[in-house]
Kinemage of the C-alpha trace (Angstrom):
@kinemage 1
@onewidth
@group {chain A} dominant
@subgroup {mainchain}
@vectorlist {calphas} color= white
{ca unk a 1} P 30.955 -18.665 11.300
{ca unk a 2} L 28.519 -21.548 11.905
{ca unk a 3} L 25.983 -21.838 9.544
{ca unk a 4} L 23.192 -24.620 9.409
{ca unk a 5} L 20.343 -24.785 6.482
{ca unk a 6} L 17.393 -27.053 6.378
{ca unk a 7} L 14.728 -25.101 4.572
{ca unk a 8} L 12.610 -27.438 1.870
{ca unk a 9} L 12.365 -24.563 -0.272
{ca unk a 10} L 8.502 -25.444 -0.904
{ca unk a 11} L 7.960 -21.742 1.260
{ca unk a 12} L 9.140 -18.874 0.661
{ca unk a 13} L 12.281 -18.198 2.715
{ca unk a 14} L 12.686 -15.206 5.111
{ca unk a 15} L 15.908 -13.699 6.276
{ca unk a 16} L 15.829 -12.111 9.792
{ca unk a 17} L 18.224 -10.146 11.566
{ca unk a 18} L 18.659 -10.654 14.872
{ca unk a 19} L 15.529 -11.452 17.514
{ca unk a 20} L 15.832 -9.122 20.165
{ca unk a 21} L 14.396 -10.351 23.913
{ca unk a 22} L 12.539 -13.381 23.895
{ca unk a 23} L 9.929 -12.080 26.033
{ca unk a 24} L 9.047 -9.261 23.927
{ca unk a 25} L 9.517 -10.781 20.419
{ca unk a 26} L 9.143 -13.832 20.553
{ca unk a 27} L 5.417 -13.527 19.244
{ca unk a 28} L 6.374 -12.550 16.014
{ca unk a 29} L 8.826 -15.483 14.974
{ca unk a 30} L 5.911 -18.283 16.247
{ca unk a 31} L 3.483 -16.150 13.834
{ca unk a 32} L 5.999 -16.293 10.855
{ca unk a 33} L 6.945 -19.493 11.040
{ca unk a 34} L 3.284 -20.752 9.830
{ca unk a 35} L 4.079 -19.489 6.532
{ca unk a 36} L 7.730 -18.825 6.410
{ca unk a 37} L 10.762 -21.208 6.163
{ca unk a 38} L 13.357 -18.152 8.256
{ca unk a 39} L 16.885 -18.159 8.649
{ca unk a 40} L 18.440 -16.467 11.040
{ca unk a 41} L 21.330 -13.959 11.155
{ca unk a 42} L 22.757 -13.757 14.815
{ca unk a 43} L 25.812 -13.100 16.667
{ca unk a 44} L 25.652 -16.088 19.041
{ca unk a 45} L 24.087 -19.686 18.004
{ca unk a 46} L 20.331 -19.291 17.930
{ca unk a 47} L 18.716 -21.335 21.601
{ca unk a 48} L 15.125 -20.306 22.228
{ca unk a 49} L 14.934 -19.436 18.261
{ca unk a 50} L 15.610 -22.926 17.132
{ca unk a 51} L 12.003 -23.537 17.263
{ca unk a 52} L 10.480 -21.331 14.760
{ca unk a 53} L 13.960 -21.100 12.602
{ca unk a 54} L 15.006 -23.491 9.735
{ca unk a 55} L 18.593 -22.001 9.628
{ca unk a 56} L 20.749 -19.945 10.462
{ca unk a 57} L 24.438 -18.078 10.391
{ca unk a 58} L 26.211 -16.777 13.114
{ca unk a 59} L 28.056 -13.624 12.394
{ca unk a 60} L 30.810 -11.107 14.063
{ca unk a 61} L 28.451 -8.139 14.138
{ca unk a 62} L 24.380 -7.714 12.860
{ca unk a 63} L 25.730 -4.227 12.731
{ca unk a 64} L 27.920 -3.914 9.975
{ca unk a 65} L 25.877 -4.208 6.792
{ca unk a 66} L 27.901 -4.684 4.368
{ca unk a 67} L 29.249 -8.016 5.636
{ca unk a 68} L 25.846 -9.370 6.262
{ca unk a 69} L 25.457 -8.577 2.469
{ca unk a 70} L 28.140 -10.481 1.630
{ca unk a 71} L 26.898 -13.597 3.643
{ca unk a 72} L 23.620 -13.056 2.663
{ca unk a 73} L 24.330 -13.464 -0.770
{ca unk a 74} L 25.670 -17.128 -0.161
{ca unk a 75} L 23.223 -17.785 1.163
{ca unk a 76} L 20.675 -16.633 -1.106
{ca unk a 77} L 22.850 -19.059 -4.412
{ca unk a 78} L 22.187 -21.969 -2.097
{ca unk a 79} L 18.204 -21.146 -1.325
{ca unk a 80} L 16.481 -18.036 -2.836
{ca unk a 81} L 15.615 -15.341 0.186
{ca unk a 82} L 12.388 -13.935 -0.306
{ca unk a 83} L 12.349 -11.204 1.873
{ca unk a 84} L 14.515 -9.439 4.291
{ca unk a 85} L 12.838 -8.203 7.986
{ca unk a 86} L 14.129 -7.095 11.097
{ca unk a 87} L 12.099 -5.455 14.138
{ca unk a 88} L 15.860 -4.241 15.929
{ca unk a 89} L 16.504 -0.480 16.070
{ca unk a 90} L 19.764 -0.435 16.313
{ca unk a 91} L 19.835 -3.140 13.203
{ca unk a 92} L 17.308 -1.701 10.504
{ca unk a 93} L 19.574 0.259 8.622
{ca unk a 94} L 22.629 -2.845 8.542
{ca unk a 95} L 19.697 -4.763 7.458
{ca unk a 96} L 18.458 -2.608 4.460
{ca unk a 97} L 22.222 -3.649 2.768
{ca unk a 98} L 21.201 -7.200 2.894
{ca unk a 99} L 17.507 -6.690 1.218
{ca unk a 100} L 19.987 -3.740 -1.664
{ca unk a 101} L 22.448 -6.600 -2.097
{ca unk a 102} L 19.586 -9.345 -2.674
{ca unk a 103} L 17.317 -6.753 -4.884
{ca unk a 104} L 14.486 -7.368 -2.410
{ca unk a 105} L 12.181 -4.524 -0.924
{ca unk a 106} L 13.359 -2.406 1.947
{ca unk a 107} L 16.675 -2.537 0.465
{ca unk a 108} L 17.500 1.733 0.805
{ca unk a 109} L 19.778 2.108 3.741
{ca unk a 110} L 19.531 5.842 2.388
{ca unk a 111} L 16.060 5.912 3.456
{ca unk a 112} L 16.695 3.969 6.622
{ca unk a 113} L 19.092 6.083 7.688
{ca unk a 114} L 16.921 8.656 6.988
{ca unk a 115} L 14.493 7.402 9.415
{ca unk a 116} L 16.933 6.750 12.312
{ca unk a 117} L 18.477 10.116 12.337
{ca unk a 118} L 15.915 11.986 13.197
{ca unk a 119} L 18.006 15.162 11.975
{ca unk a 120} L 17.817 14.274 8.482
{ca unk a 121} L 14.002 13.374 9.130
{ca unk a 122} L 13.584 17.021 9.832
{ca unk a 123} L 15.086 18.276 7.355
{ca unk a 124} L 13.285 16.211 4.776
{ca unk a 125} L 9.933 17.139 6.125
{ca unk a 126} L 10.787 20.270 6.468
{ca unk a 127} L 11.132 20.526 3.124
{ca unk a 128} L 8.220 18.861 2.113
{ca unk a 129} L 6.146 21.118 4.054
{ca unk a 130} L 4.701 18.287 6.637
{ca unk a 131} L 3.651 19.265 10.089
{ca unk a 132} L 6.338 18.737 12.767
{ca unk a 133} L 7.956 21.033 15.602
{ca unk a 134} L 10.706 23.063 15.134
{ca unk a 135} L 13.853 21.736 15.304
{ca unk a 136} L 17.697 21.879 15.336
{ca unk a 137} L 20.624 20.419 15.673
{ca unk a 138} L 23.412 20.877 18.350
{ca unk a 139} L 26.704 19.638 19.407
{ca unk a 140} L 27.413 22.012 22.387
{ca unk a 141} L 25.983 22.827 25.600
{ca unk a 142} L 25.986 27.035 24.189
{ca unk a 143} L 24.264 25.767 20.921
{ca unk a 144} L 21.651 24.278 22.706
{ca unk a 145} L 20.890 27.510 24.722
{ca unk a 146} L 21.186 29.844 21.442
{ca unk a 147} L 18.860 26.947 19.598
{ca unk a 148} L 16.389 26.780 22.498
{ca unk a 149} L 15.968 30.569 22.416
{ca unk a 150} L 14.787 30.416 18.523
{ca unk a 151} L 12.432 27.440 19.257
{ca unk a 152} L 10.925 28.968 22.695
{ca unk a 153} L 10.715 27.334 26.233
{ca unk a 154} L 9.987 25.108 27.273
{ca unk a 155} L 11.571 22.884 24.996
{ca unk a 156} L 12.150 19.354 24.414
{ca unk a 157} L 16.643 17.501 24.039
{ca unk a 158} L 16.285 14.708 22.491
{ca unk a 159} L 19.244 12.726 20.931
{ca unk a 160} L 18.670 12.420 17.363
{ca unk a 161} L 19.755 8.398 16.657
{ca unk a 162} L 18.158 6.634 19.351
{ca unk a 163} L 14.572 4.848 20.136
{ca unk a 164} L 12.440 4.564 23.032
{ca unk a 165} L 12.026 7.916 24.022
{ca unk a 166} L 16.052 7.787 25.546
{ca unk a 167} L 17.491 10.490 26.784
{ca unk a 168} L 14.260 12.539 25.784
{ca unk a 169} L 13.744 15.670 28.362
{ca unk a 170} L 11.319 18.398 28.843
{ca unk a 171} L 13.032 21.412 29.891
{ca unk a 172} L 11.533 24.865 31.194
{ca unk a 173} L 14.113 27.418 30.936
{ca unk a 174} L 17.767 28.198 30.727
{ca unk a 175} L 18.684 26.713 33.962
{ca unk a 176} L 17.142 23.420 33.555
{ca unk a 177} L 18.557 22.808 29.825
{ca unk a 178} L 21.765 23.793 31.028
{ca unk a 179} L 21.380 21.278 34.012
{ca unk a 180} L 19.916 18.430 31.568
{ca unk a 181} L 21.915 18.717 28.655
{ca unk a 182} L 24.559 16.062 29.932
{ca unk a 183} L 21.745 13.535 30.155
{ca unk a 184} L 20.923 13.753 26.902
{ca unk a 185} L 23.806 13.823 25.089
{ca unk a 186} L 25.281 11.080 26.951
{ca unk a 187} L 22.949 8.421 26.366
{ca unk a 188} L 23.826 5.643 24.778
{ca unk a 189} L 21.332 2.941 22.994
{ca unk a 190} L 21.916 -0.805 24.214
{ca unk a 191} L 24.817 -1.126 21.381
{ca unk a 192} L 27.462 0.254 19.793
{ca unk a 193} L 27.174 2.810 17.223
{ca unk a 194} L 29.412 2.068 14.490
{ca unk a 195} L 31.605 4.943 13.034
{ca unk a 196} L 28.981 5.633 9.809
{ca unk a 197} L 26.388 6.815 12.472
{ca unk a 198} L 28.703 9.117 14.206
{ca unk a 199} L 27.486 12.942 13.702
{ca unk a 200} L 28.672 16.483 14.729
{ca unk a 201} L 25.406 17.622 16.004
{ca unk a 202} L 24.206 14.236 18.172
{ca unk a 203} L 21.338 16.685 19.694
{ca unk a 204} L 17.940 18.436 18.967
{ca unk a 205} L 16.596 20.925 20.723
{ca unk a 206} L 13.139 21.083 19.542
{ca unk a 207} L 9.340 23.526 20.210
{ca unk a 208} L 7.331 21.485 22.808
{ca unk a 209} L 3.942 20.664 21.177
{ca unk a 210} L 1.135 19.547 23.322
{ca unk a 211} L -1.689 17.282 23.157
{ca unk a 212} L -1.791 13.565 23.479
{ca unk a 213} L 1.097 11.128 21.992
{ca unk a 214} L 0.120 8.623 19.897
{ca unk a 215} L 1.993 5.755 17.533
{ca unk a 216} L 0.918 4.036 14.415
{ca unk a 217} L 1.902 1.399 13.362
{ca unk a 218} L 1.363 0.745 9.175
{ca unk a 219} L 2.313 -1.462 6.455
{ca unk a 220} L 3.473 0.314 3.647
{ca unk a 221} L 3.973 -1.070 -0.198
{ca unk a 222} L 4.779 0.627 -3.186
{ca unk a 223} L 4.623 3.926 -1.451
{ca unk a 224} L 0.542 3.122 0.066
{ca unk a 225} L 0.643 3.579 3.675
{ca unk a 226} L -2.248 1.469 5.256
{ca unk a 227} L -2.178 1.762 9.355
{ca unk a 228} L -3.489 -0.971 11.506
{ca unk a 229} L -3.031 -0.265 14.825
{ca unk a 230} L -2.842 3.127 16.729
{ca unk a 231} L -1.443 3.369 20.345
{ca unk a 232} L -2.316 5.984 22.663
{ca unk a 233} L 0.900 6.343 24.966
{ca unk a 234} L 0.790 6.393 28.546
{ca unk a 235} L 3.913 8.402 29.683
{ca unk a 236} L 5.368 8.945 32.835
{ca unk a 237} L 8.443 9.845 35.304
{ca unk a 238} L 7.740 13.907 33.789
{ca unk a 239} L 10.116 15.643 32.496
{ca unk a 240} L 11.391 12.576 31.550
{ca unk a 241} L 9.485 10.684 28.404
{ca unk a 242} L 9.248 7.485 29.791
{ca unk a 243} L 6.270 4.966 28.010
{ca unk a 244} L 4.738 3.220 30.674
{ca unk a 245} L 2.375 2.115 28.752
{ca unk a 246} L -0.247 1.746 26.003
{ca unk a 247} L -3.612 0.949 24.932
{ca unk a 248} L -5.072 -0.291 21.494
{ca unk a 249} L -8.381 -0.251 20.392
{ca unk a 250} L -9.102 -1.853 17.289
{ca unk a 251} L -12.389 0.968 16.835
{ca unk a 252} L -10.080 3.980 17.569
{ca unk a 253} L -11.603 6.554 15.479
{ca unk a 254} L -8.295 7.541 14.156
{ca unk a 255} L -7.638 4.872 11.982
{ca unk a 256} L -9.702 6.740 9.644
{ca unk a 257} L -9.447 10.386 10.715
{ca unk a 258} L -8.533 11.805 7.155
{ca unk a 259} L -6.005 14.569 8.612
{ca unk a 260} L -4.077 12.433 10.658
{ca unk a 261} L -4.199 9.581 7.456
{ca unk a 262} L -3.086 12.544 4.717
{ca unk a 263} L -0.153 13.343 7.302
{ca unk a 264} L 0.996 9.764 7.640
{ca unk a 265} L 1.114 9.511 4.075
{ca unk a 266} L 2.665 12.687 3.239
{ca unk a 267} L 5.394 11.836 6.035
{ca unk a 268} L 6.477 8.491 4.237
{ca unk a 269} L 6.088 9.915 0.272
{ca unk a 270} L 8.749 12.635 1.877
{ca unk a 271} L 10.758 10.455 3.268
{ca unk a 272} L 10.830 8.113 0.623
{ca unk a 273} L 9.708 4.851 1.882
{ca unk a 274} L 7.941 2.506 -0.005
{ca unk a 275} L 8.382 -1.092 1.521
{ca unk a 276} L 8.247 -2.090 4.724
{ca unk a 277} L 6.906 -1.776 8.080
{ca unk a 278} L 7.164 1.560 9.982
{ca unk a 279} L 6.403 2.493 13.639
{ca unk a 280} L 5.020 6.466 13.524
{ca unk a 281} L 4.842 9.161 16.539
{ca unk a 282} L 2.858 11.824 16.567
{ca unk a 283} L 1.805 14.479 18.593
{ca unk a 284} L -2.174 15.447 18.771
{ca unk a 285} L -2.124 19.306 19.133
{ca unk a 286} L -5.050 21.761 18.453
{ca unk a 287} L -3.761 22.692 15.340
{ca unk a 288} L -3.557 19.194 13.741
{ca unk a 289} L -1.093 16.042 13.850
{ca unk a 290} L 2.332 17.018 14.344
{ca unk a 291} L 5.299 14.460 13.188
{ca unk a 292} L 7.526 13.196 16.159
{ca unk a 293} L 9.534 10.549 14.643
{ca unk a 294} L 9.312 7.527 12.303
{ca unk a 295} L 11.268 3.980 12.849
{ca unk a 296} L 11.407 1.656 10.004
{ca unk a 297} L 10.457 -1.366 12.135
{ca unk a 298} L 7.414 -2.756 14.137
{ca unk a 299} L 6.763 -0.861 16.979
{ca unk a 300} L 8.563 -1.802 20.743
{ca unk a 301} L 6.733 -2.622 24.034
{ca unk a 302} L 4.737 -5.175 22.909
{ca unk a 303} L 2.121 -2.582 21.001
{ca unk a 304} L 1.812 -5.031 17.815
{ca unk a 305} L 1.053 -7.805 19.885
{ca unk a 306} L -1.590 -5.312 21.313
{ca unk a 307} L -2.593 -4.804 18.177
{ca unk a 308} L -3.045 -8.719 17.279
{ca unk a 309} L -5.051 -8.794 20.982
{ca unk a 310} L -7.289 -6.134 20.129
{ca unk a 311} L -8.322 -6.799 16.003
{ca unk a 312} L -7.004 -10.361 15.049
{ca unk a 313} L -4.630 -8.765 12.783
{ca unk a 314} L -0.898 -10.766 12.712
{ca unk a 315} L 1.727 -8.380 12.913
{ca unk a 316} L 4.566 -11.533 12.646
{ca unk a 317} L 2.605 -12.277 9.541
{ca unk a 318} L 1.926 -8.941 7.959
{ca unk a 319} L 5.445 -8.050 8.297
{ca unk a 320} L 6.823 -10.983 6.331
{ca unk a 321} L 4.983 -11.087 3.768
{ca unk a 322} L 5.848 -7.151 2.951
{ca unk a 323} L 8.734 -7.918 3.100
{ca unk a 324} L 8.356 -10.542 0.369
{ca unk a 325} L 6.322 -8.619 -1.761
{ca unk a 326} L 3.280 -10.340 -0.406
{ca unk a 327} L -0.250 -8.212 0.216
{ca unk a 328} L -0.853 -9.024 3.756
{ca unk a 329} L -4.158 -9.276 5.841
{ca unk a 330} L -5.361 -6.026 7.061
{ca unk a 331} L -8.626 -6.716 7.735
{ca unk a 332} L -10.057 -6.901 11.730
{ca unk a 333} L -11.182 -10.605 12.388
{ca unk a 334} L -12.375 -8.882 15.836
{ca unk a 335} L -12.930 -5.897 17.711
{ca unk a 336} L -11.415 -5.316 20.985
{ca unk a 337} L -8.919 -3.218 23.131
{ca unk a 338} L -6.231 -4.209 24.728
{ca unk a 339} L -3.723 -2.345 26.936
{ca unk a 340} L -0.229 -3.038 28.387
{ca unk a 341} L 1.308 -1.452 32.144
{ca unk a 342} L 5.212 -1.863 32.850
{ca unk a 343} L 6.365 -1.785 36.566
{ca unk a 344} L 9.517 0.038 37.729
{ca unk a 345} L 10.980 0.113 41.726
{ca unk a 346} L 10.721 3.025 43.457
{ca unk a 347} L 14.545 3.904 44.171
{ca unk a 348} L 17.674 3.721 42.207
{ca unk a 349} L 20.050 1.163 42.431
{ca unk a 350} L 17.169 -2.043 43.679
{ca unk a 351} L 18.822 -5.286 43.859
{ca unk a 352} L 16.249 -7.969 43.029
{ca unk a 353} L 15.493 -10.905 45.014
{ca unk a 354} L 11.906 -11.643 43.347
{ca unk a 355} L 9.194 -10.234 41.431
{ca unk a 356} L 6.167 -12.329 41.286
{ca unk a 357} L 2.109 -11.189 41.257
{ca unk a 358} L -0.127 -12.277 43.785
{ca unk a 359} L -3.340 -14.017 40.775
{ca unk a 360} L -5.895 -14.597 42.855
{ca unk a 361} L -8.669 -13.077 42.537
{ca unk a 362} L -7.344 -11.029 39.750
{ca unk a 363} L -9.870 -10.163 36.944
{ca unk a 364} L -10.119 -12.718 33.870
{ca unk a 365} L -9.145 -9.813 31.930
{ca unk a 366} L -5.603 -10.039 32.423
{ca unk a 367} L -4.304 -11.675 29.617
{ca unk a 368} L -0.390 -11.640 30.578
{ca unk a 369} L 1.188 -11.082 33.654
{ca unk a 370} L 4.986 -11.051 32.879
{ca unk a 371} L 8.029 -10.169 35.817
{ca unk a 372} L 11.420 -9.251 33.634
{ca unk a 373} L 13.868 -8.772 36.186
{ca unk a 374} L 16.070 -11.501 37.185
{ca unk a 375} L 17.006 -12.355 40.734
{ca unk a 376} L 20.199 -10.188 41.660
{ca unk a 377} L 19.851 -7.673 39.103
{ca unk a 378} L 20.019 -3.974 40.150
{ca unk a 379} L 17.806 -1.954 38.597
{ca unk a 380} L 16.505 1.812 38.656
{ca unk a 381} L 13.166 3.632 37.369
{ca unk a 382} L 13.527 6.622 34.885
{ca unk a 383} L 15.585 8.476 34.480
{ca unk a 384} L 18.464 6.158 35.529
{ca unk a 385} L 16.574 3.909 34.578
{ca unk a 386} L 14.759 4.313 31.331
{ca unk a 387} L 13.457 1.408 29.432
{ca unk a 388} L 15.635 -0.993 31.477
{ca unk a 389} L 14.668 0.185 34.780
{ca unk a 390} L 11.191 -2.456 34.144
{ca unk a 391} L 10.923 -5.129 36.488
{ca unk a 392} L 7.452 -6.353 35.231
{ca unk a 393} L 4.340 -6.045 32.872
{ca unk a 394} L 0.900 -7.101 32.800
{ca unk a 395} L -1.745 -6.693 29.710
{ca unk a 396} L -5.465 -7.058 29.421
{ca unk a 397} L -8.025 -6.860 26.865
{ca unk a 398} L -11.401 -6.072 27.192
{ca unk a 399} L -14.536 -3.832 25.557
{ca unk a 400} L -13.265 -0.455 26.392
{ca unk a 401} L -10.193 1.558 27.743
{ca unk a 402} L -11.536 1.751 31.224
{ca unk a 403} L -12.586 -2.165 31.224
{ca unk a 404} L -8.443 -2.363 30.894
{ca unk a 405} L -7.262 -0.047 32.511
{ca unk a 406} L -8.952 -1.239 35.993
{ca unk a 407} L -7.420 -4.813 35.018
{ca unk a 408} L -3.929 -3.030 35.049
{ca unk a 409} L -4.359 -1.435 38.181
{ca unk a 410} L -5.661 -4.363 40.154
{ca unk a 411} L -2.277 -6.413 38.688
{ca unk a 412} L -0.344 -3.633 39.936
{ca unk a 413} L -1.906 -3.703 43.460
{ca unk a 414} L -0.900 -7.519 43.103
{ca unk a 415} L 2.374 -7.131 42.391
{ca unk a 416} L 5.353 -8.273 44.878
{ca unk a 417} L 8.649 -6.990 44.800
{ca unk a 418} L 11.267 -8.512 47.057
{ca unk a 419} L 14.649 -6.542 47.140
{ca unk a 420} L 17.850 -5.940 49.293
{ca unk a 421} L 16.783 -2.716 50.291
{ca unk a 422} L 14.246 -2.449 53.378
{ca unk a 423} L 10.862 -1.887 52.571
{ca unk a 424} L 9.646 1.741 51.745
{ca unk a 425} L 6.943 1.196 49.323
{ca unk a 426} L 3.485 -1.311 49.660
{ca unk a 427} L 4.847 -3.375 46.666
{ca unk a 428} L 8.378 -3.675 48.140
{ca unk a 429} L 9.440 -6.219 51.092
């Protein structure tokens, strides 16, 4: 273990675990840092991270909790931690041992884990009479079938400790839940799963609800949920659940639609969540918000960062100084909406060779255009490919939906793909 420590202690001192990609996180550590001494906890000696962190300790695993407990209180005799945050899935719940073993808020891994299995989420909501679809939990192939005849085709397998919408699957009948079942309960998150996570039942089968999908993302102290930014989900590669992308608008009428605000609320107060930052799904139907899940962490695919785009609002910021017990900023400094697109090749199993955008002429709306895969990876779109089937993204701002949405589709006509295979698609030479 390699551990380096240069905070002044004249700011309060936040302990992060783990960064996740650059290109898709790397927004919230510059934010942080204007207020925040951090240290880092990391399995490999920080490089791009070195520039918004004052320390940090490298470790075997981010995964095992109790160890970074132990560290964490080391380093806590040499210079007070203030607050414990970390945006990583698969990382939340190690982390909520380190903010238990420090006293600090967020420190319930009982509650975290409650929030990443999305069995026990049921449950718990089910109990508390909150709005949700039917659920339940399988192991085998013939429970699925017996469970999807109680909860009515079609239905939805989804696996019930993973993020991202992976391994998520529509299915219409018998047939095709027999056929898709494999899928999802063989997909595995981008890390191990340590034995504690391990269950009997790794599947739901749950009632398809319809309307439109939507996230909010909130702040949440001593039990008051306040949301500041709502993304409405773009979703493609059907049956397959596969975000391919979002829009926020910082007027979206939802913010303070009283049924859909009462549910969020109720959903945390039964969960039992009181600190932190949480990333909430729901499902618009006719008859009201319905619950899909709830992660204890900023949201994924850049939507915070949409959020900062569209009101002014600092996500990096907010989230720190919950953590610390610090009443963060929540009011717009400006009112906009901004929207993201990811990119996927057309056939599995694309070797890269480039993936570059064609700017001119593009509109001034575009406020990113990003390409993510490397030259000689081989990558696939859903639903080998999921999440890291993306070869590029683009996002734009602008006055309305539309206004973005037209940006997103003229960076998409301008994007170039170069790849081994011969050329069966406009976008791919």
């Amino acid at each position: 273990m390699r551990e380096v420590q240069k905070a002044t202690g004249e700011r309060p001192l936040l302990l992060v675990v783990a960064t996740g990609m650059r290109t898709y996180r790397e927004y919230l550590l510059s934010s942080i840092r204007g207020e925040f001494d951090i240290h880092l906890f990391h399995v490999d000696e920080p490089t791009w991270e070195k520039e918004y962190i004052s320390g940090w300790t490298v470790l075997p695993s981010t995964l095992d909790g109790p160890a970074m407990a132990r560290a964490a209180l080391e380093l806590h005799a040499a210079t007070p931690v203030a607050g414990v945050l970390c945006w990583d899935e698969g990382r939340i719940h190690a982390a909520a041992y380190v903010a238990e073993a420090l006293g600090l808020r967020n420190g319930e891994p009982d509650v975290i884990w409650r929030l990443r299995d999305k069995g026990q989420t049921r449950a718990a909501l089910d109990e508390a009479g909150v709005a949700q679809p039917r659920s339940v939990a399988v192991k085998t192939l013939d429970e699925a079938l017996a469970a999807a005849e109680r909860v009515g085709y079609p239905a939805i397998l989804k696996p019930r400790g993973l993020g991202a919408s992976l391994g998520v699957v529509r299915v219409e009948n018998a047939g095709e839940l027999a056929q898709r079942f494999p899928f999802t309960a063989g997909m595995k998150g981008p890390d191990p799963e340590p034995l504690l996570y391990s269950t009997d039942q790794p599947v739901l089968v749950e009632e398809l609800v319809t309307g439109e999908e939507i996230s909010v993302d909130a702040v949440v102290q001593d039990g008051k949920v306040v949301p500041l930014f709502i993304g409405r989900k773009v979703v493609g590669y059907p049956p397959y659940a596969e975000e391919i992308g979002h829009f926020v608008d910082a007027d979206d009428p939802l913010l303070t639609d009283p049924q859909l605000l009462d549910a969020l609320q109720d959903t945390h107060t039964a969960l039992g969540f009181r600190d932190g930052w949480t990333h909430s799904e729901f499902m618009l139907t006719a008859a009201g918000p319905r619950l899909i899940e709830v992660n204890g962490r900023l949201g994924g695919d850049m939507i915070p960062y949409l959020g900062m785009l569209a009101t002014g609002i600092d996500p990096g910021l907010a989230a720190a100084r919950v953590a610390c017990g610090i009443t963060p900023g929540t009011t717009p400094a400006h009112r906009r909406v901004a929207g993201i697109r990811f990119f996927y090749v057309e056939h599995d199993d694309t070797r890269i060779e480039s993936v570059s955008f064609h700017e001119a002429g593009l509109p001034a709306a575009l406020e990113q255009l990003v390409p993510v895969a490397r030259a000689g990876a081989v990558v696939s779109p859903p639903p080998k490919g999921t999440v890291w089937g993306r070869i590029a993204f683009a996002i734009a701002t602008g006055g309305a939906v539309e206004e973005c949405g037209a940006a997103l589709d003229a960076a998409e006509a301008a994007l170039h793909v170069r790849s081994g295979q011969d050329a069966t698609h406009a976008r791919e030479e």
